[in-house]
GUGU-770341 format. One record per residue: residue in three letters; x, y, z of N, C-alpha, C, O, CB in turn. Coordinates in steps of 0.001 Angstrom, whole numbers, plus 500000, padded with zeros to 6 digits. Each point is the difference from the previous one (the first is absolute). Glycine has a CB too. Example, Ala and Ser with C-alpha at 12.3 -4.5 7.8 and 13.67 -1.06 7.14 Angstrom:
Ala513190494310507800499110501190500000500900501200500000501036499981500665497072498846500581Ser501542502223498034500820501190500060499230501090500730500509501108500169500675498264497686
END
This chain:
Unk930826875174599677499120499692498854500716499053499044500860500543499306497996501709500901Unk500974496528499631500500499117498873498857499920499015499091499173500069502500499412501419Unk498499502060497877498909499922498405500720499272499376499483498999499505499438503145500054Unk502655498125500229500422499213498990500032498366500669499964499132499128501496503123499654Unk498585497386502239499834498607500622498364499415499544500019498855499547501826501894502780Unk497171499722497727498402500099500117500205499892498569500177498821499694498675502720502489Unk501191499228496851500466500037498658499901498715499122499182499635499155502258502049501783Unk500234497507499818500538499074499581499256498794500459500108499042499235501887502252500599Unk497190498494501351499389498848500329499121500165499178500012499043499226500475500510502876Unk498586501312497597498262499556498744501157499745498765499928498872499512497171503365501119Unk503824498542498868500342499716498423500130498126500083499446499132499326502283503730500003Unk499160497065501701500234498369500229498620499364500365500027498902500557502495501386500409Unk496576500154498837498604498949500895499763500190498922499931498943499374499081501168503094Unk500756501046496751499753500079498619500379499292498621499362499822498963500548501816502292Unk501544497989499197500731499557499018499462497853500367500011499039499230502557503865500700Unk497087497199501425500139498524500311498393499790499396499671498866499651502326500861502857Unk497210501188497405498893499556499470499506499403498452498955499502499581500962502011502245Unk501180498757497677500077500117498694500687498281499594500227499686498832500095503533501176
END
């Protein structure tokens, strides 16, 4: 289970949306 991997890719898609 990588949640914390899964996690870190939306915060960064998140962060690139901005």
């Amino acid at each position: 289970m990588n949640c914390s991997r899964t996690l870190a890719r939306l915060i960064l898609r998140t962060t690139a949306n901005v």
